[in-house]
FINUPA-490648 format. One line per 2 residues: for each residue x, y, z of C-alpha. Coordinates in nm, 2 decimals. Layout:
// FINUPA-490648
X:Y:Z ~ ...;
//
This chain:
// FINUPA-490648
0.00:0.00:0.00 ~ 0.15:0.33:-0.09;
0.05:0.65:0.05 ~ -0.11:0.96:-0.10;
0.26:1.10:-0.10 ~ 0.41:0.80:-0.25;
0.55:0.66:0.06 ~ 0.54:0.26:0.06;
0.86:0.18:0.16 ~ 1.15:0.32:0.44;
1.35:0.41:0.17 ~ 1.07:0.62:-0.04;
1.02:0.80:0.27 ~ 1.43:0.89:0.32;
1.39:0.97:-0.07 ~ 1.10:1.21:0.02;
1.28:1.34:0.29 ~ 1.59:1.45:0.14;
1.42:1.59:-0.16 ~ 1.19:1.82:0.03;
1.47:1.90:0.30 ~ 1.82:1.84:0.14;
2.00:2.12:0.29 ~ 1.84:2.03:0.69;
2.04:1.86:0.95 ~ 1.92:1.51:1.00;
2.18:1.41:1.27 ~ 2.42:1.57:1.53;
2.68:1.36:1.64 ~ 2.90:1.44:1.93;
3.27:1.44:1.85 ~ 3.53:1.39:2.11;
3.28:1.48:2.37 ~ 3.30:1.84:2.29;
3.16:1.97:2.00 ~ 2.83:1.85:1.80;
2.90:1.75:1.42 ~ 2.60:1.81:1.20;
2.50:1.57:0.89 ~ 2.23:1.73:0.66;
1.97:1.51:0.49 ~ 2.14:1.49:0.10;
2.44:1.42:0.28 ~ 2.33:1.14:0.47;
2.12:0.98:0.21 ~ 2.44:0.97:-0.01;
2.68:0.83:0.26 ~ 2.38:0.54:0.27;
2.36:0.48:-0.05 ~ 2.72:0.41:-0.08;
2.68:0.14:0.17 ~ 2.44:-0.02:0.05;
2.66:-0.03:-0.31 ~ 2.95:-0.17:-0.11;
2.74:-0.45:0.01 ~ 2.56:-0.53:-0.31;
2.96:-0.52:-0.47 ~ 3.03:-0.79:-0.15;
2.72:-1.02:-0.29 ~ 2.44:-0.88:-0.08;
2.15:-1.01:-0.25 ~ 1.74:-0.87:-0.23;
1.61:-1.07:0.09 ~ 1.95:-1.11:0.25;
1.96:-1.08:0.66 ~ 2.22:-0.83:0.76;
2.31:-0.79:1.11 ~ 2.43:-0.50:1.30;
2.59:-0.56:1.66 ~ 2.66:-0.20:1.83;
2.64:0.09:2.02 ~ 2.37:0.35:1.89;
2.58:0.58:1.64 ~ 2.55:0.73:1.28;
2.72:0.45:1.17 ~ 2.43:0.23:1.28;
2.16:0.47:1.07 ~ 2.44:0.44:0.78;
2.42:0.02:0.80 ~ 2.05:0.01:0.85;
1.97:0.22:0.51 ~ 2.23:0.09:0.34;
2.11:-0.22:0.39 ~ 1.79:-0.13:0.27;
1.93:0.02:-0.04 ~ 2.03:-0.33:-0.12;
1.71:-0.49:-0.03 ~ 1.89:-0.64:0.26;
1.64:-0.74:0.53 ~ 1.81:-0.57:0.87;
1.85:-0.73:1.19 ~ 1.95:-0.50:1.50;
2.18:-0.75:1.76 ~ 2.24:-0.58:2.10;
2.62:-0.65:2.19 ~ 2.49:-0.73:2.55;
2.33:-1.02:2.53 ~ 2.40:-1.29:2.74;
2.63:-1.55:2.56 ~ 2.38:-1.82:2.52;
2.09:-1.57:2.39 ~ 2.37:-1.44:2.15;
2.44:-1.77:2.00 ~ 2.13:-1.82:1.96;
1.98:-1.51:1.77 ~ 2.33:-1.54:1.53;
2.30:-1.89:1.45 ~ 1.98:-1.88:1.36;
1.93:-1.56:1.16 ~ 2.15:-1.68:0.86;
2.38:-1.34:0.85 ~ 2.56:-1.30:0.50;
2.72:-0.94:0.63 ~ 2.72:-0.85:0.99;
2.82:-0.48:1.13 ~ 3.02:-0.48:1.44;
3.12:-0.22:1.70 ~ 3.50:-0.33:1.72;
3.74:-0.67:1.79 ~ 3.60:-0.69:2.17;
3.24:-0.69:2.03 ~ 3.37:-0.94:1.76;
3.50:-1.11:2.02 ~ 3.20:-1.23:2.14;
3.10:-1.43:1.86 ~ 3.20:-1.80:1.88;
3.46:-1.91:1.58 ~ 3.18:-2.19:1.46;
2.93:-1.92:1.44 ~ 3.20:-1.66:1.26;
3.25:-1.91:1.02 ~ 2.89:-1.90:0.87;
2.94:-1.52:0.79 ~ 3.06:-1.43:0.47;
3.17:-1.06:0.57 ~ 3.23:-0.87:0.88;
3.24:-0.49:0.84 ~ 3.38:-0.30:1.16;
3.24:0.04:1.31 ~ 3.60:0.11:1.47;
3.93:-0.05:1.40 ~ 4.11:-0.19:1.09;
4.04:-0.50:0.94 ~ 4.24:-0.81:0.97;
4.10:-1.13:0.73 ~ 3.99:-1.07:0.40;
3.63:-1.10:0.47 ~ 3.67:-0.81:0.69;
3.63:-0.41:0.58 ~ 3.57:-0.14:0.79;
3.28:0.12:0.78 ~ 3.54:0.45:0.68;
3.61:0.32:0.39 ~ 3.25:0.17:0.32;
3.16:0.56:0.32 ~ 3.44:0.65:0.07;
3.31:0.72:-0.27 ~ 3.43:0.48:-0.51;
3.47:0.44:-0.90 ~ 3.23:0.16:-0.93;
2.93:0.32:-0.66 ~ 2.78:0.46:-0.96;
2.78:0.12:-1.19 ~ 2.65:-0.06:-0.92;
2.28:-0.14:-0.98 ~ 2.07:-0.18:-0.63;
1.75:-0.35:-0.64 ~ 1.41:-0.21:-0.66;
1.25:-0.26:-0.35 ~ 0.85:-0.28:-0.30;
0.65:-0.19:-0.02 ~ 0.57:-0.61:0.08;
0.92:-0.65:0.10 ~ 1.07:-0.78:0.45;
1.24:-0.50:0.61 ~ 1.35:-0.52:0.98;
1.40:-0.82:1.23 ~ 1.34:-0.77:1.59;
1.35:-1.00:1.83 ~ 1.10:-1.09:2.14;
1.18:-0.96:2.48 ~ 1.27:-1.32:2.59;
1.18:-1.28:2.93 ~ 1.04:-1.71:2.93;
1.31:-1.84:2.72 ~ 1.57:-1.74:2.42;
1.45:-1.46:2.16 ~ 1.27:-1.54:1.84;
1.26:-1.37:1.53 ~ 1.01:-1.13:1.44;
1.03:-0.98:1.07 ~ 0.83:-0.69:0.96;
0.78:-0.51:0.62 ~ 0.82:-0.19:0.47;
0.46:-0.14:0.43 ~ 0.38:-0.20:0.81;
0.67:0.01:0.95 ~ 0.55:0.28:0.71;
0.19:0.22:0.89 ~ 0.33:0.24:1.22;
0.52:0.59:1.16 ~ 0.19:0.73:1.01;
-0.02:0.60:1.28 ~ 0.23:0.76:1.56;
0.23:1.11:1.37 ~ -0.10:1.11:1.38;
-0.12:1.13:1.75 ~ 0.16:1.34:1.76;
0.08:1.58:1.55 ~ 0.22:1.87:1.73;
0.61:1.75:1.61 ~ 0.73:1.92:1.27;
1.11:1.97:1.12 ~ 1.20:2.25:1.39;
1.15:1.96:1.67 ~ 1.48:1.81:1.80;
1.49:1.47:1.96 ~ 1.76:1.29:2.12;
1.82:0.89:2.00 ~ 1.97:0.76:2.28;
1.85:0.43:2.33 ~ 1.98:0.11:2.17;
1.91:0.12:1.74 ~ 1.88:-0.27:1.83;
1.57:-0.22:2.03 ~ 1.27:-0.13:1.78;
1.13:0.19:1.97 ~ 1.45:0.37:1.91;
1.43:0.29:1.54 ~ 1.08:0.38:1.52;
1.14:0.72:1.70 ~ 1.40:0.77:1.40;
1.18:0.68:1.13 ~ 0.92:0.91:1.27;
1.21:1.20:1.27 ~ 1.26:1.14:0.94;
0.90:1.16:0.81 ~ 0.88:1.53:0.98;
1.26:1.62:0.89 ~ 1.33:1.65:1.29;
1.65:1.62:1.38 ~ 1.82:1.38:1.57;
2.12:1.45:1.85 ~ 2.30:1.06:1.91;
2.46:0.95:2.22 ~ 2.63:0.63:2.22;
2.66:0.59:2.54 ~ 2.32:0.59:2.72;
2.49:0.68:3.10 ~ 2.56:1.03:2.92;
2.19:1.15:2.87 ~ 2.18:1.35:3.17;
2.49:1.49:3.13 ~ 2.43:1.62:2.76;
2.03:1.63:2.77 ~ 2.02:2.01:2.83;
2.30:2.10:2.60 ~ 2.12:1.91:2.31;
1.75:2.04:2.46 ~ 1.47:1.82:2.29;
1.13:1.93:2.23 ~ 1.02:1.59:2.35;
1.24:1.32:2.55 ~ 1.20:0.98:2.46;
1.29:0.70:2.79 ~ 1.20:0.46:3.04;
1.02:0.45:3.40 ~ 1.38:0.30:3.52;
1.58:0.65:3.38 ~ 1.31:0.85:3.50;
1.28:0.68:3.83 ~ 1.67:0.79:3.86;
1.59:1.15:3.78 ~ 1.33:1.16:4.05;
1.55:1.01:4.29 ~ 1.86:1.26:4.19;
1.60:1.56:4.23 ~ 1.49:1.50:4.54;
1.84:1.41:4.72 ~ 1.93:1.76:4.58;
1.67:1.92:4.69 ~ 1.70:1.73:5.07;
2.10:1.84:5.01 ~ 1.98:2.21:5.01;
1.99:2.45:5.31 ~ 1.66:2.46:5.51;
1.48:2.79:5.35 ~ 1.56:2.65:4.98;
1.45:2.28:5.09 ~ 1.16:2.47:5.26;
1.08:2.65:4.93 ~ 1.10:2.37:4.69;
0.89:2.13:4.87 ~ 0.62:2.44:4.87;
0.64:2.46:4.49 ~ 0.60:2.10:4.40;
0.32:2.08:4.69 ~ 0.12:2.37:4.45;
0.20:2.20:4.17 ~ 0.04:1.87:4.28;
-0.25:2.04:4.40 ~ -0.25:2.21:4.01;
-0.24:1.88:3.84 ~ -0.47:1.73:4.05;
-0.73:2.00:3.94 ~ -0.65:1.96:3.59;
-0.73:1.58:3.60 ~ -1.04:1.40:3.58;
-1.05:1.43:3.98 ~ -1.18:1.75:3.91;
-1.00:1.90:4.29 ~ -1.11:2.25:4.34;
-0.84:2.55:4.21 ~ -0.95:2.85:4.31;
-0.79:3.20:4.25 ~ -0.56:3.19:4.56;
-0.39:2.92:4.40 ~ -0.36:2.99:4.05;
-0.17:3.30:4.21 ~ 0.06:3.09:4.42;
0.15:2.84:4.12 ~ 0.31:3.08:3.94;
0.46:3.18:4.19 ~ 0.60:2.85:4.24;
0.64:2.79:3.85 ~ 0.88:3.16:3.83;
1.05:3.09:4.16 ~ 1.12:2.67:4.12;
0.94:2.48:3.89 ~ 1.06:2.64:3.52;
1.44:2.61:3.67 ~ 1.34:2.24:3.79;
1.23:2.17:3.44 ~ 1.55:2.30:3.34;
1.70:1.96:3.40 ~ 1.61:1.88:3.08;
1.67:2.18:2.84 ~ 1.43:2.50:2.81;
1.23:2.33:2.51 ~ 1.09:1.98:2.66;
0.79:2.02:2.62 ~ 0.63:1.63:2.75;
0.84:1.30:2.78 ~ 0.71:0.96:2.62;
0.79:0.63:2.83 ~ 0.79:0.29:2.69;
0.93:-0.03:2.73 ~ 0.75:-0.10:3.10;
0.48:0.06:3.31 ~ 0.57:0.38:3.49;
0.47:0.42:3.86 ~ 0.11:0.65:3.91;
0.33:0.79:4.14 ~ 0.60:0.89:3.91;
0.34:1.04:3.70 ~ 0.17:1.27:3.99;
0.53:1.37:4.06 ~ 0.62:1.48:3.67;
0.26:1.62:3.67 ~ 0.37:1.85:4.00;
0.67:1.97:3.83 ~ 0.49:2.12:3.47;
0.63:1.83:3.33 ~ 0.34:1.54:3.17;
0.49:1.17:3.04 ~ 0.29:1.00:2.79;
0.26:0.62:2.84 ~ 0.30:0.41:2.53;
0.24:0.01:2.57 ~ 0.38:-0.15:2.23;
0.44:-0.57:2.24 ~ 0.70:-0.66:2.01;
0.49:-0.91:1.78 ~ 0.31:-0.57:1.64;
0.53:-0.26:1.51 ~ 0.26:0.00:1.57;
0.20:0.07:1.95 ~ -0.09:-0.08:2.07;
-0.18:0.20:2.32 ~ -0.09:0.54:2.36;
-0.18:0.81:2.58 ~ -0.12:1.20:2.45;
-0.20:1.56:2.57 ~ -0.58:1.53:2.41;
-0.63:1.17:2.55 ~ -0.44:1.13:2.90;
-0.52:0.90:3.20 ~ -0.30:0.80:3.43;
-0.25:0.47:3.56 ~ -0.32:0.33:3.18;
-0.15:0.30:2.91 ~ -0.37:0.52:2.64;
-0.63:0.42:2.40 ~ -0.59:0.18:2.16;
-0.38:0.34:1.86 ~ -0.59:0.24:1.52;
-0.58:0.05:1.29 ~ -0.49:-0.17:1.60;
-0.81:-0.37:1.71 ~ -0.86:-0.47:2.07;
-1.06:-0.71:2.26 ~ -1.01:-0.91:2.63;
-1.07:-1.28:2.66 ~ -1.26:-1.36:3.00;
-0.94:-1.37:3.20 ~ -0.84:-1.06:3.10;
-0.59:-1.15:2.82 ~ -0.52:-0.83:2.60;
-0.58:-0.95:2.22 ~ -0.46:-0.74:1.93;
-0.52:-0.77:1.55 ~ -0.45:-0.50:1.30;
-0.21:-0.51:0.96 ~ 0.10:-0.45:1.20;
0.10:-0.77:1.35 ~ 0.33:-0.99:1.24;
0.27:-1.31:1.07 ~ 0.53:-1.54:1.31;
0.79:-1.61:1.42 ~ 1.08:-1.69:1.18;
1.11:-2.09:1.12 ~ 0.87:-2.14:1.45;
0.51:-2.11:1.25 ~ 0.35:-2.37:1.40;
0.45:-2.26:1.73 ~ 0.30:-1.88:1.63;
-0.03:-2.02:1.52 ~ -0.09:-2.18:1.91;
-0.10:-1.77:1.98 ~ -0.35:-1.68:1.70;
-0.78:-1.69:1.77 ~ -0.96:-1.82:1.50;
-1.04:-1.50:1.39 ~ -0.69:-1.33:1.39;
-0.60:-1.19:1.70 ~ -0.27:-1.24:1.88;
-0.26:-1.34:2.24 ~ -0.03:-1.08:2.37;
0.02:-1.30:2.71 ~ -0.02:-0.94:2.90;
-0.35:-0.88:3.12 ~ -0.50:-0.59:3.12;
-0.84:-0.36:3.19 ~ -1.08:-0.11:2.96;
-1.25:0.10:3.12 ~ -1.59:0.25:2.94;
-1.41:0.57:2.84 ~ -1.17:0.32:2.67;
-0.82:0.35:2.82 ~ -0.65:0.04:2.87;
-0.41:-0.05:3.18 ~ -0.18:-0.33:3.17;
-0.21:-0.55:3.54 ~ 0.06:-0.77:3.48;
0.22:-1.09:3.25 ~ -0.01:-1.35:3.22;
0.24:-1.56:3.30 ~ 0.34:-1.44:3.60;
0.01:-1.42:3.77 ~ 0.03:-1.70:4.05;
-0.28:-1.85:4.28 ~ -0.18:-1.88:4.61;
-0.24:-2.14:4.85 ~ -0.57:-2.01:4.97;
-0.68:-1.96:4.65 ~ -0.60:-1.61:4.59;
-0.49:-1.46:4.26 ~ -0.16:-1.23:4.30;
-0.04:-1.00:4.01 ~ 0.32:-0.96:4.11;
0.41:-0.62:3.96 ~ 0.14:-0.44:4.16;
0.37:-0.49:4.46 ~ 0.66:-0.43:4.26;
0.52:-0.09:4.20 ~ 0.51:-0.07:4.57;
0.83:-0.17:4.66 ~ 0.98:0.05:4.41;
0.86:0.35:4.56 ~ 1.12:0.37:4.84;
1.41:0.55:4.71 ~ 1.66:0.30:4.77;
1.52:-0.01:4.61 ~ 1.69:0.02:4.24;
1.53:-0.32:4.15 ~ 1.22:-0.54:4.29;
1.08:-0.93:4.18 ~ 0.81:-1.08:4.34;
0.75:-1.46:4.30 ~ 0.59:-1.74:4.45;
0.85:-1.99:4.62 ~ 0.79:-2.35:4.66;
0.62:-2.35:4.95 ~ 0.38:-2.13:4.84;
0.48:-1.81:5.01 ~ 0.51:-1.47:4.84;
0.88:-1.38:4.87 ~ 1.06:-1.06:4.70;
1.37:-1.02:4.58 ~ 1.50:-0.67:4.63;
1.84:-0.47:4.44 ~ 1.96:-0.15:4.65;
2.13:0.14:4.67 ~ 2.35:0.09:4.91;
2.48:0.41:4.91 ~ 2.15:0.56:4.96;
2.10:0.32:5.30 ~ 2.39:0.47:5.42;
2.26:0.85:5.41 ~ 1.95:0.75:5.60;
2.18:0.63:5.88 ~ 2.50:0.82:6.01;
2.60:0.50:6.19 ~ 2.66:0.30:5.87;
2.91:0.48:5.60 ~ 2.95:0.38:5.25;
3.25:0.20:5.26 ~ 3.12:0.01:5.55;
2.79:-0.09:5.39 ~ 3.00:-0.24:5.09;
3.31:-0.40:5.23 ~ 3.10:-0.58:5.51;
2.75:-0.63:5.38 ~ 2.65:-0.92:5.59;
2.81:-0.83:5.93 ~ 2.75:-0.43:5.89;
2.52:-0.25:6.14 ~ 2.19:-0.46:6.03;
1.98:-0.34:6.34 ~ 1.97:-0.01:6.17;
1.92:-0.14:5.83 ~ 1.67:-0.39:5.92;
1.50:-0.07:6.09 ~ 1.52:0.09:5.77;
1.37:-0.16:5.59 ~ 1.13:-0.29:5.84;
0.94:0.09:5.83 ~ 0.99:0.18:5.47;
0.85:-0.18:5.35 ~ 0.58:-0.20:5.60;
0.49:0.19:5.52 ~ 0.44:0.07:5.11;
0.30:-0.23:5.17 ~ 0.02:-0.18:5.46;
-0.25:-0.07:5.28 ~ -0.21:-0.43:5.05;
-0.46:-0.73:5.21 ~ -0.20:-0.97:5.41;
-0.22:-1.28:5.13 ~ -0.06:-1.01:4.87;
0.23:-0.93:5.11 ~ 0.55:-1.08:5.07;
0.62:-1.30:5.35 ~ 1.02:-1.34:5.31;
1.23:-1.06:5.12 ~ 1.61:-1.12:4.99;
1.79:-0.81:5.04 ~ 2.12:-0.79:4.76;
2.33:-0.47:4.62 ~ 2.44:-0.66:4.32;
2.19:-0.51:4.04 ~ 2.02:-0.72:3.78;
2.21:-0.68:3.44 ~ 2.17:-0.80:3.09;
2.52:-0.95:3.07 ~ 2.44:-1.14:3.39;
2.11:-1.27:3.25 ~ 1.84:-1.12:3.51;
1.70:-0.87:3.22 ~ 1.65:-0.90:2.86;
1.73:-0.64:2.63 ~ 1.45:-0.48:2.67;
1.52:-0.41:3.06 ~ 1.25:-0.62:3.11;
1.34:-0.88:3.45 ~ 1.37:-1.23:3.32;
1.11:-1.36:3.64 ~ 1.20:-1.72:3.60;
1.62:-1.63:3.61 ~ 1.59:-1.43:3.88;
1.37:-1.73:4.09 ~ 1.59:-1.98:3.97;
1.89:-1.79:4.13 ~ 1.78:-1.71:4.44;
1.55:-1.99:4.54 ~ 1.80:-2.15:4.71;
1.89:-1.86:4.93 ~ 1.51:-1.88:5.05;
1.56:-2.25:5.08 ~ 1.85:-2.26:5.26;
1.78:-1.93:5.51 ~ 1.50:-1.87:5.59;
1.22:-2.09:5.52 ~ 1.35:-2.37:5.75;
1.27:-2.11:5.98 ~ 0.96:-2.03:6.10;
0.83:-1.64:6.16 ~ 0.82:-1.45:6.42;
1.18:-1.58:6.58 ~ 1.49:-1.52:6.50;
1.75:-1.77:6.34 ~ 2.11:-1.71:6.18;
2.19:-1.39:6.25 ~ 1.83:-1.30:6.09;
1.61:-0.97:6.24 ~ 1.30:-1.11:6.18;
0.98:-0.84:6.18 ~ 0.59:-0.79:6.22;
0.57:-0.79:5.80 ~ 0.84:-0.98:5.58;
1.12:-1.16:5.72 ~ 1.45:-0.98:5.61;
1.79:-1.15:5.55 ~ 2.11:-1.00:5.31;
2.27:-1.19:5.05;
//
C-alpha cells in the first residue's frame, strides 16, 4: 500500500525526505565529547547509498539478513539504510546479550554481512558461528582477514558506486527483524515489512501531530531495540533532527545542551531523575529545601485540578503556582533543556506515582504500551487523550478485545505473521479470527483506556486460592528511594517472597552509623539493626494498605543489580522472572524458610511484616 505521498517503503520516505529538505540537519553527532558534528539530509542519504553499493559489490542479494551488533551511532543509521538500499532485510543485535541468547539469535538468523562495534564486540562471537558469515564490516578499527572491511572506507566514494545497480525494492518487501523480549526463554525472530513500518510511523504522527522539522529529539536508546528505530523513522518523516549518544549513562549529562522538544525514555531512567531531584533538593539549606517542597506541593495540588478528579483550584492558587512555576518549577524543568515540552515512556509501566510527581513539576509523560509481535503501538496516551494509571487508548488501525481472564488480544495489519522458522509454534498464539494473544493482562475502562495488570504468566494462585499480580507490589516496593530493582515470585512452599536490588549508598545516608565503605566492604556483618530498621518501616509503610495474602512473606535483600550481561533482564530491561527465581531460590531455601516467623535464626532480624535476610 502506498501513501497519497508516494511513501510505501523506508527508503521512499528517506527519498521524500531529502528531496523536500536536502540542505536540513538530520543528525548531530557528538565528536570527542566536545563539539556536535551536523549531517544534513542529501548528505546522509548519499553516505547510505554508498553502503548499500559496497554490500551489493560484496554479494548482498534482495532478501539477505544483515546484522548489525553496536552501540547507537551514525554508523548504525548508515548500516540500516544501506542495507535497505540493497534490499537487505536488517536485523538490529544488542552486543549485551548474554552469551547463550547471542548464540542463539546469530545462528539462527543466517547473516551474509554482519556490522560490528569493534574486535572486543567481535569477540563475542564464537569461531563456529563466525564461520557462517561471509563478511564482517567494523564500526571502529582496521580489518584483519579478507572478509573483513571497515565502515570509513565503506563511506568513501568509489569508482564503481555509480555502476552498481541496487534492487528495486517494494513496499511487501521484508524490512526489519526484531527480536522478542525473551523474558520465558531465548529470543525469536520477528520480521516486519516496509509497508507495516511505514503504517506504524503514520499512525504515531497522527497522534503526535504537534512535532514538525524545527523539533529536536535525542536517539539515545539502543538502534537494536525497535522503539529507538521507530522514533528515527518518525524523525525522518517530519525532517526532525536527531542528536545521538552512544553511550546511554551520558543522557543526563548532555540532555540540556542538546534540549529536545520531546524526551523519549523509560520508568527505570526516569525513576533515577526523580531520585537525583529530590536528594538535591533534601541536600539544600533549610529555606531552599523549605521552598522547593512548597512549589512541588502547589503543583500537585495544580495537576490534581487539571485531571479528571476535578480538585477544586481557586484563585488563591492559581496566584501561588506561578509563583512556584517563576521561583522553582521552570528552573526544575531545566534539568532537561528549556524546550521539553512532554516526555514519552515505553518499554514497562511507569509508577502513578512517578506520573503525579512529573505532573507536579509542569512536566506530563505520555505512556505508550507496544508488544514486540506488532510494530505499531498498541496503546498510547497524549496531551488530548491522557489518564493516568493506563497505558492510552488503543492506537488504530490496532483492534482490541479481552478474553474472560483478562488477556489483551490485538489484530491490525502491523501484526506480524510469526515467528521466523517457529510457524507452527505462532499459530498456538492466533484466535480463529486473527487476534494475537499478547500473554499481558490488562483492563478497559468505558471511556476506553487500557491498563496493563501484569504478564499472564506471572500471575500465581496462592495457597488459599487467591490470585496475585506480582508487579502491583513491585510498583510498591519500588517507591522507596533505595530499592533500584524489585521481583516478586511465588517460592515453593507457596509463600510470596521478594527479591529486592539497592542502593547501598542511599542506606547509608539514612543512617550516620553506617558509611559507605562500611555498607560495601562488610554487607553481611555491617550494622543490620539499623538497616533492618530501615527496611522494616519503609517496606511496612508501602505495603500496609495491600490485604495480608498479597504481602511478601520473606524478602532477599542484595546490592548486586540485575544486568543484561548477567542474564536477570533482557534487552529490553525487562526482568527475566523465571532467572531471577531460579537464582535465588535456594537462598530462601537454605535461610529462611526452615525457619519459622516471628523468631529469630542465623543472625536473621525477623519483623511484624516480611522476614529480612542480606545476600
Amino acid at each position: 500500500m502506498i501513501g497519497k505521498a508516494g511513501i510505501g517503503t523506508i527508503l521512499d520516505l528517506l527519498r521524500v525526505r531529502s528531496a523536500a529538505t536536502p540542505a536540513a540537519t538530520a543528525f548531530q553527532v557528538l565528536v570527542q565529547n566536545k563539539s556536535w558534528q551536523p549531517t544534513n539530509w542529501e548528505q546522509f542519504v548519499q553516505a547510505a547509498g554508498r553502503v548499500g553499493a559496497r554490500l551489493t559489490d560484496f554479494g548482498v542479494r534482495k532478501g539477505d539478513h544483515v546484522g548489525i551488533m553496536a552501540a547507537t551511532s551514525l554508523d548504525w543509521e548508515y548500516a540500516q539504510m544501506g542495507a535497505l538500499f540493497a534490499g537487505a532485510v536488517v536485523a538490529g543485535i544488542d552486543p549485551e546479550y548474554p552469551a547463550d541468547q547471542l548464540n542463539h539469535v546469530i545462528e539462527n538468523l543466517g547473516l551474509s554481512v554482519l556490522f560490528v562495534q569493534n574486535r572486543s564486540v567481535f569477540a563475542k562471537i564464537p569461531l563456529e558461528l563466525r564461520q557462517q558469515i561471509s563478511v564482517f564490516i567494523f564500526f571502529e578499527g582496521e580489518s584483519q582477514q579478507k572478509n573483513e572491511f571497515s565502515m570509513i572506507n565503506l563511506l568513501v566514494e568509489q569508482e564503481t558506486d555509480t555502476s552498481i545497480c541496487l534492487p528495486d525494492v517494494l513496499p511487501q518487501d521484508e524490512a526489519v527483524i526484531v527480536f522478542s523480549s525473551g523474558t520465558t526463554g531465548m529470543p525469536k525472530a520477528i520480521i516486519f515489512t516496509h509497508e507495516q513500518v511505514i503504517m506504524a510511523v503514520e499512525a504515531i504522527m497522527r497522534v503526535f501531530n504537534d512535532l514538525s522539522s524545527q523539533t529536536i529529539l535525542l536517539c539515545w536508546l539502543p538502534l537494536s531495540n525497535l522503539f529507538q528505530r521507530i522514533v528515527n523513522f518518525c524523525a525522518i518523516k517530519i525532517g526532525a533532527s536527531s542528536y545521538i549518544l552512544s553511550d546511554p549513562r551520558d543522557l543526563m549529562r548532555y540532555v540540556k545542551q542538546v534540549n529536545p522538544d520531546v524526551l523519549i525514555g523509560v520508568p527505570k531512567v526516569l525513576e533515577r531523575v526523580h531520585s537525583g531531584v529530590v536528594d538535591h533538593i533534601e541536600g539544600r539549606v533549610w529555606p531552599l529545601r523549605m521552598l522547593a517542597r512548597w512549589a512541588i506541593r502547589i503543583g500537585y495540588k495544580r495537576a490534581a485540578a487539571r485531571s479528571d478528579r476535578g480538585d477544586s483550584f481557586g484563585l488563591m492558587n492559581k496566584l501561588l503556582w506561578k509563583q512556584a512555576e517563576n521561583m522553582f518549577l521552570r528552573r526544575l524543568r531545566m534539568v532537561f533543556g528549556s524546550r521539553v515540552r512532554y516526555l514519552v515512556s515505553g518499554s514497562a509501566a511507569m509508577p502513578v506515582w512517578l506520573l503525579r510527581w512529573f505532573d507536579a513539576i509542569g512536566l506530563p509523560v505520555y505512556e505508550v504500551y507496544g508488544i514486540s509481535e506488532n510494530v505499531i503501538p498498541v496503546a498510547v496516551n497524549s496531551s488530548g487523550s491522557r489518564k493516568l494509571g493506563a497505558v492510552g487508548k488503543p492506537l488504530l488501525p490496532n483492534e482490541i478485545k479481552l478474553t474472560m481472564d483478562g488477556e489483551i488480544l490485538v489484530r491490525g495489519p502491523g501484526v506480524f505473521k510469526g515467528y521466523q522458522d517457529r510457524k507452527e509454534e505462532s499459530n498456538l498464539r492466533f484466535s480463529p479470527d486473527g487476534y494475537w494473544h499478547t500473554g499481558d493482562l490488562g483492563e478497559l475502562d468505558t471511556a476506553g483506556f487500557l491498563s496493563i495488570v501484569g504478564r499472564k504468566s506471572d500471575v500465581f494462585k496462592t495457597s488459599a486460592g487467591k490470585w496475585i499480580a506480582p508487579v502491583r507490589i513491585e510498583e510498591r516496593l519500588g517507591r522507596i528511594a533505595y530499592v533500584e530493582q524489585s521481583v516478586v515470585f511465588q517460592y515453593e512452599s507457596g509463600k510470596i517472597v521478594a527479591v529486592i536490588v539497592v542502593d547501598l549508598e542511599k542506606c547509608a545516608q539514612k543512617t550516620s552509623a553506617v558509611r559507605y565503605s562500611e555498607v560495601s566492604l562488610h554487607m553481611e556483618n555491617m550494622a543490620k539493626n539499623k538497616l533492618h530498621q530501615i527496611l522494616e518501616t519503609d517496606i511496612n509503610a508501602e505495603l500496609e494498605d495491600l490485604p495480608l495474602y498479597q504481602r511478601p512473606v520473606y524478602v532477599a535483600v542484595t546490592d548486586k543489580f540485575f544486568t543484561v550481561s548477567g542474564g536477570e533482564l533482557t534487552v529490553n530491561m525487562k526482568v527475566r522472572r523465571s532467572i531471577v527465581a531460579q537464582r535465588f531460590s535456594a537462598y530462601f531455601e537454605n535461610t529462611v524458610c526452615k525457619s519459622d516467623q516471628g523468631r529469630a535464626e542465623n543472625g536473621h532480624v525477623v519483623m511484624s511484616g516480611p522476614t529480612i535476610f542480606f545476600i
